[in-house]
Structures are given as C-alpha cells and as structure tokens.
Phi, psi and omega in degrees: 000130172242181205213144153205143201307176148188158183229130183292117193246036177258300184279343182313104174265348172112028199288343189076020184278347169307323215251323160300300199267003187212050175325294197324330172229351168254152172212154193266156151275220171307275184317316158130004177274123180314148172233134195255135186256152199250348167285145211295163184253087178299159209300343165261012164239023169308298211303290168347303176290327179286325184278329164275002168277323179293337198269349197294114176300344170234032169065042155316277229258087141311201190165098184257163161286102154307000000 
C-alpha cells in the first residue's frame, strides 16, 4: 500500500509549516502556499509525512491511499 500527499487549496492559508516539516516533498511558491510532488511517499519518509499533516493549523494537508 502506498500515501501520497495532497492539499486542499481552498483551506490552505500559507502557514508553511508542510514545507518546514517535510522538505523532502513540499515545497512554497511565490506566495508561501505549498506545492506537492504527487508521487507515492516513500516508507521511509511515511513518518516524515504523517507529521506534517498532523502539524497543518488548518487541517490542508492530507495523506491519501493510493
């Protein structure tokens, strides 16, 4: 089974804490709103991922089953 992130850009405010706890697959734009790489996440950076979903103040950023 594989995860891969995504983010709701309706709920999204830009705090940028996805892109602090998760370099590795988030990255900001201009603005400071995440950009997502859509490929599955691999198992050794699950945890990694899991923690920037958990850390988002306004619950964006999921961690879907692919």
């Amino acid at each position: 089974m594989s995860f891969r992130l995504r983010v709701d850009p309706i709920l999204c405010d830009a705090h940028g804490v996805c892109a602090e706890l998760f370099p590795e697959r988030i990255s900001l734009d201009d603005w400071g709103y995440p950009i997502v790489e859509s490929a599955p996440i691999e198992r050794d950076l699950l945890e990694h991922a899991r923690r920037a979903v958990a850390a988002c103040p306004v619950l964006a950023l999921t961690l879907e089953r692919v």
